[in-house]
C-alpha positions as CSV (number, residue, x, y, z in Angstrom):
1,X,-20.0,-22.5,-35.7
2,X,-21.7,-20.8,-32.9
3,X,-19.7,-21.8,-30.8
4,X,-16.4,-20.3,-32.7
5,X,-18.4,-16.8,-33.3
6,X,-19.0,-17.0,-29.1
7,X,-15.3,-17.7,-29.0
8,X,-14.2,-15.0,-30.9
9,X,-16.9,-12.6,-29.1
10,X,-15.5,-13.1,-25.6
11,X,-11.9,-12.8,-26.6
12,X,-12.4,-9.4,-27.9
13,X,-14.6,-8.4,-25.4
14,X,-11.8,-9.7,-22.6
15,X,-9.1,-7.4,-25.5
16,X,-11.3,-4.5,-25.3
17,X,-11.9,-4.7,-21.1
18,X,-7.8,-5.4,-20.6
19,X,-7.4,-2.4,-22.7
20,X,-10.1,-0.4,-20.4
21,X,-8.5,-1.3,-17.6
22,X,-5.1,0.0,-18.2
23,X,-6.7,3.1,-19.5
24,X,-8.2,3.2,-16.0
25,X,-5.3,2.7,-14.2
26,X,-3.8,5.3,-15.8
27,X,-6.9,7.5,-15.1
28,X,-6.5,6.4,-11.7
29,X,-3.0,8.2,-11.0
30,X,-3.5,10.7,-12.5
31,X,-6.3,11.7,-10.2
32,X,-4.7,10.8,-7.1
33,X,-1.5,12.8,-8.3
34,X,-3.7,15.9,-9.0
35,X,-7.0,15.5,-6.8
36,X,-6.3,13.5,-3.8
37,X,-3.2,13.7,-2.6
38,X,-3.6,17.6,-3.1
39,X,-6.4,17.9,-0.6
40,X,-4.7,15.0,1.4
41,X,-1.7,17.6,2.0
42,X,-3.3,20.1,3.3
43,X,-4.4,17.8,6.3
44,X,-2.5,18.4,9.4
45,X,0.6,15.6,10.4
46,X,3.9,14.6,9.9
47,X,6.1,12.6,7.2
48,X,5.3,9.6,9.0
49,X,1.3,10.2,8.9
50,X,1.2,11.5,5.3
51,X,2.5,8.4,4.3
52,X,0.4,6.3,6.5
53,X,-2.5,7.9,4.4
54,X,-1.2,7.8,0.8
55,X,-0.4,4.1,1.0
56,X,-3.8,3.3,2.7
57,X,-5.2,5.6,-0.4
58,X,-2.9,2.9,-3.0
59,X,-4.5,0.4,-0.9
60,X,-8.3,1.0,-2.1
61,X,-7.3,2.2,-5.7
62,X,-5.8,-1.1,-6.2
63,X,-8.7,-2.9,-4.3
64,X,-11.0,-0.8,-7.3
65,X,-8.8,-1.7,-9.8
66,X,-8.3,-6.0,-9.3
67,X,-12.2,-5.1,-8.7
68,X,-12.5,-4.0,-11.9
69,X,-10.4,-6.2,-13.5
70,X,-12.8,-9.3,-12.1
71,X,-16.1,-7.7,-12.8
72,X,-14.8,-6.9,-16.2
73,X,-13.7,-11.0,-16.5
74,X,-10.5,-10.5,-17.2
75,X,-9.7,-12.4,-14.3
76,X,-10.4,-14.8,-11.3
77,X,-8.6,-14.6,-7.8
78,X,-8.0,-17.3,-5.1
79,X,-6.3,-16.4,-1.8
80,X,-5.3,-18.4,1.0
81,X,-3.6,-17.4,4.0
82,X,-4.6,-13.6,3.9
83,X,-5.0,-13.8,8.2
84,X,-1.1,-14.2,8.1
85,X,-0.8,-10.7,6.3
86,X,-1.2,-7.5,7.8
87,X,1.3,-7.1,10.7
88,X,3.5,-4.7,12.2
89,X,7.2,-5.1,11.0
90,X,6.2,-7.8,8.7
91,X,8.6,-8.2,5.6
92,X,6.6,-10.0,2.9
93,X,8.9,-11.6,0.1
94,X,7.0,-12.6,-3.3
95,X,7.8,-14.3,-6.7
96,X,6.7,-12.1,-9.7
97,X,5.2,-13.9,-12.7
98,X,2.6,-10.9,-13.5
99,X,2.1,-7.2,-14.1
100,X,-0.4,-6.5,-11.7
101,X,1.3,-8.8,-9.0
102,X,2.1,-6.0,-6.8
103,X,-1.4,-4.2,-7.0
104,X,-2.5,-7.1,-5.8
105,X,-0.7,-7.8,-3.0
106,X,-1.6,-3.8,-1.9
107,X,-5.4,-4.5,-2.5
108,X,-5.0,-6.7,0.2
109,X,-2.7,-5.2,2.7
110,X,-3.9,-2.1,4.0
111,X,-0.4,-0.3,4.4
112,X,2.8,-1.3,3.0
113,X,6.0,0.0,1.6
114,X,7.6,-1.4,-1.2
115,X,10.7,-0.7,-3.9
116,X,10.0,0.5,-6.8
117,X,12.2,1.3,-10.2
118,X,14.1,4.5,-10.1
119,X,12.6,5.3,-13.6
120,X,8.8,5.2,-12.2
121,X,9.4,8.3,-9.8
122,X,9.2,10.2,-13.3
123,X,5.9,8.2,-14.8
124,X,2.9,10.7,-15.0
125,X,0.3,8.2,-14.0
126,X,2.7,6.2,-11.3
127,X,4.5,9.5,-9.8
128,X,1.9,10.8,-7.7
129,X,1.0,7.5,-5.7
130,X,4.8,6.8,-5.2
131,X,5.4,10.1,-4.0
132,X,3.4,10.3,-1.3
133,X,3.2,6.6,-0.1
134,X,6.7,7.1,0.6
135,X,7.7,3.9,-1.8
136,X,11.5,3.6,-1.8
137,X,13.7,4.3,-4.9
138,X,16.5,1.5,-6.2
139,X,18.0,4.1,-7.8
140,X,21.0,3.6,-4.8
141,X,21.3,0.3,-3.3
142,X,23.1,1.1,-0.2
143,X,20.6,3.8,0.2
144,X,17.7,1.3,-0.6
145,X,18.8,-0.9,1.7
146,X,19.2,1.6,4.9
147,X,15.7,2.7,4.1
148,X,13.9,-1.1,3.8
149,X,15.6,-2.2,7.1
150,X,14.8,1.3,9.0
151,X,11.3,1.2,8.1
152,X,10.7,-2.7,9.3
153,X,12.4,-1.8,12.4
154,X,9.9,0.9,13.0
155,X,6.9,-1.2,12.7
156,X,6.2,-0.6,9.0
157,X,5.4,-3.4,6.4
158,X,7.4,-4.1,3.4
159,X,6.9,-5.7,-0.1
160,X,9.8,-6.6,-2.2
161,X,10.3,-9.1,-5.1
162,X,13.7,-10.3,-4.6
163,X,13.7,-11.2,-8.4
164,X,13.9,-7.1,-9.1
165,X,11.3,-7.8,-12.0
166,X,8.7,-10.2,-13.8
167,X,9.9,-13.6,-14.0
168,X,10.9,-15.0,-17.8
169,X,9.0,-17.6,-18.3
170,X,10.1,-20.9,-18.9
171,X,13.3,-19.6,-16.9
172,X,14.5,-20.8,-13.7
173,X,14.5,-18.0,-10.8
174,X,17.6,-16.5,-9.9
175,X,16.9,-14.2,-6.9
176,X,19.4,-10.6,-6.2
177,X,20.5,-10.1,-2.9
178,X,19.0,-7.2,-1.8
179,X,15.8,-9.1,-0.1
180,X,18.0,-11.7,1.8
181,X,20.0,-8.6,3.0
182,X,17.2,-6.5,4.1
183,X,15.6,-9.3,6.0
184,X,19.0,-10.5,8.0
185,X,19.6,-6.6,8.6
186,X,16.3,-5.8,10.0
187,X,15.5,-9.0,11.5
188,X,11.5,-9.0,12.0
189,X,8.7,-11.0,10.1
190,X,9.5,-13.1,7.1
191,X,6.5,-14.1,5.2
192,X,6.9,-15.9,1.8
193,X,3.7,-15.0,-0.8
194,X,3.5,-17.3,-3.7
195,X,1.9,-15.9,-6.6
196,X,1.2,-18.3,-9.4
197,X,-0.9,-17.4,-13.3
198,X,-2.9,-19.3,-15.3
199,X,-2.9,-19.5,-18.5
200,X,0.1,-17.1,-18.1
201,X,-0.1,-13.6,-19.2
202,X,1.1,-10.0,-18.5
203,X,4.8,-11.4,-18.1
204,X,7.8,-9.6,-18.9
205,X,7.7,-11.7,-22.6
206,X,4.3,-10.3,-23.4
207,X,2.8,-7.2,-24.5
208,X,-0.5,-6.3,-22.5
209,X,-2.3,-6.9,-25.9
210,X,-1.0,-10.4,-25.2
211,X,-4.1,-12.3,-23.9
212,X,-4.9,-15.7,-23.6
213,X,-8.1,-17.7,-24.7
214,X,-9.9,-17.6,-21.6
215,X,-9.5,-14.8,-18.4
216,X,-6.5,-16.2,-16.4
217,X,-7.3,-17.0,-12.5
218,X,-4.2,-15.2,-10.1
219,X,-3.4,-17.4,-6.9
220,X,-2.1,-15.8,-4.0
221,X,-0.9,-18.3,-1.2
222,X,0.5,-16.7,2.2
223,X,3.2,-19.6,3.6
224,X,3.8,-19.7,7.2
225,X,6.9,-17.5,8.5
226,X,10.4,-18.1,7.9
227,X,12.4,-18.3,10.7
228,X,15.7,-16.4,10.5
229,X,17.7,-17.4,13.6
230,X,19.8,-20.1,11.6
231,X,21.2,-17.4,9.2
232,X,21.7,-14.4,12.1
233,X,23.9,-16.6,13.9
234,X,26.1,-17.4,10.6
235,X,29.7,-15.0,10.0
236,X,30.5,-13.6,8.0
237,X,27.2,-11.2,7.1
238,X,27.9,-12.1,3.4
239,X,27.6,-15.8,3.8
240,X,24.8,-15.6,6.3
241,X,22.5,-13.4,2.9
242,X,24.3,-15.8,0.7
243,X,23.0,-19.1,2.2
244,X,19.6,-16.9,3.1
245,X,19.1,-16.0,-0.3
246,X,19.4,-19.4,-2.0
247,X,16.9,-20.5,0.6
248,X,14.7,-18.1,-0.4
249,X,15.0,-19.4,-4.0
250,X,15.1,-22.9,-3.3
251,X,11.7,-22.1,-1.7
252,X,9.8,-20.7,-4.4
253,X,11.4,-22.9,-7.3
254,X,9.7,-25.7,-5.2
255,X,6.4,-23.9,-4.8
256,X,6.5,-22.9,-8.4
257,X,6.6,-26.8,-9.4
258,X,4.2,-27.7,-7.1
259,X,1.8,-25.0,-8.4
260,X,2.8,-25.6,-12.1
261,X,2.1,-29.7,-11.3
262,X,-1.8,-29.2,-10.3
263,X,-1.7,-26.6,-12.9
264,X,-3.2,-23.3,-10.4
């Protein structure tokens, strides 16, 4: 009996602090929109350095919020791998199983560029940070594109979940184009992040209210680079991103059973 009323005690206490931490998210961009990237515009620099310094600015708030998050045991973390992260011109391609995948992949790269959803440039609490970090619109793929493969060619890093949203669990992958493009285009670093959930939560099937019976421990794992010189060398271009892409998917559909087999 005590041990049901302890159940039931740390579920809605992990309810209550999932809750909190949305609300603090939210709180979050809302005073980076109207606090800190105000005063950070006034600082002398170009384009280039403004955005240098709003994505380093995304970089701790997410680092605070996973933080929180953890403290507040709604989750445990494991990374391995994180030395490969963190380099010029590095193009880091990612499965999707979660909400707060992408926070934490910025709370632990220190400046990166990513694509976000046309319809998030006009969120309240998400416009301010996207703004200014320079994040890249999908609102027009060609457009998209251009601006992924320009900024990996100048050095910058780049996130992007070639899945375009949360996986469906229960689902097999099935991976757009755009990534495989981008990479073949620009032609740098190609590092492959597997993220894996468990028990799963926060999915594209589940409302954040959603939660499971005990805080759910994210896995990041950082794979070794992918070399692209067997795909550059294929013709036609749409072939080469065709054959690159199913790689790509072939990939994490393997790393996704052997993740789902040890069960982390």
């Amino acid at each position: 009996m005590a041990q049901k009323i302890i159940r039931k005690l740390t579920y809605g206490w992990r309810l209550f602090a999932t809750g909190f931490s949305f609300f603090s998210f939210g709180l979050i961009g809302l005073l980076l929109r109207f606090l800190v990237f105000p005063v950070l515009s006034v600082l002398p620099g170009n384009r280039l350095q403004r955005i240098s310094r709003g994505q380093r600015v995304v970089h701790y708030g997410s680092y605070v919020f996973i933080g929180l998050m953890h403290r507040l045991g709604i989750m445990t973390y494991e990374i391995k791998g994180l030395e490969k992260l963190n380099r010029p011109g590095q193009l880091i391609i990612a499965n999707h199983p979660t909400l707060v995948d992408i926070l934490f992949l910025l709370s632990r790269i220190k400046q990166a560029n990513c694509i976000v959803k046309e319809s998030l440039c006009r969120n309240p609490f998400m416009r301010g940070p996207i703004l200014n970090a320079g994040y890249i619109s999908n609102g027009d793929p060609k457009k998209m594109i251009a601006e992924c493969v320009e900024w990996l060619k100048s050095g910058g890093t780049m996130i992007i979940f070639p899945e375009g949203t949360r996986s469906v669990p229960g689902k097999p992958y099935s991976f757009q184009r755009g990534a495989a493009t981008i990479a073949l285009q620009a032609n740098r670093i190609v590092t492959p992040v597997t993220l894996s959930c468990y028990p799963s939560t926060l999915t594209k099937a589940e409302k954040w209210y959603q939660i499971p019976d005990r805080r759910f421990h994210l896995t990041m794992h950082v794979g070794d680079d992918i070399g692209l010189d067997e795909f550059t060398t294929i013709k036609p271009k749409s072939i080469a991103v065709r054959r690159f892409n199913q790689f790509l998917q072939d990939y994490f559909t393997h790393q996704k059973e052997v993740y789902k087999k040890h069960g982390k």
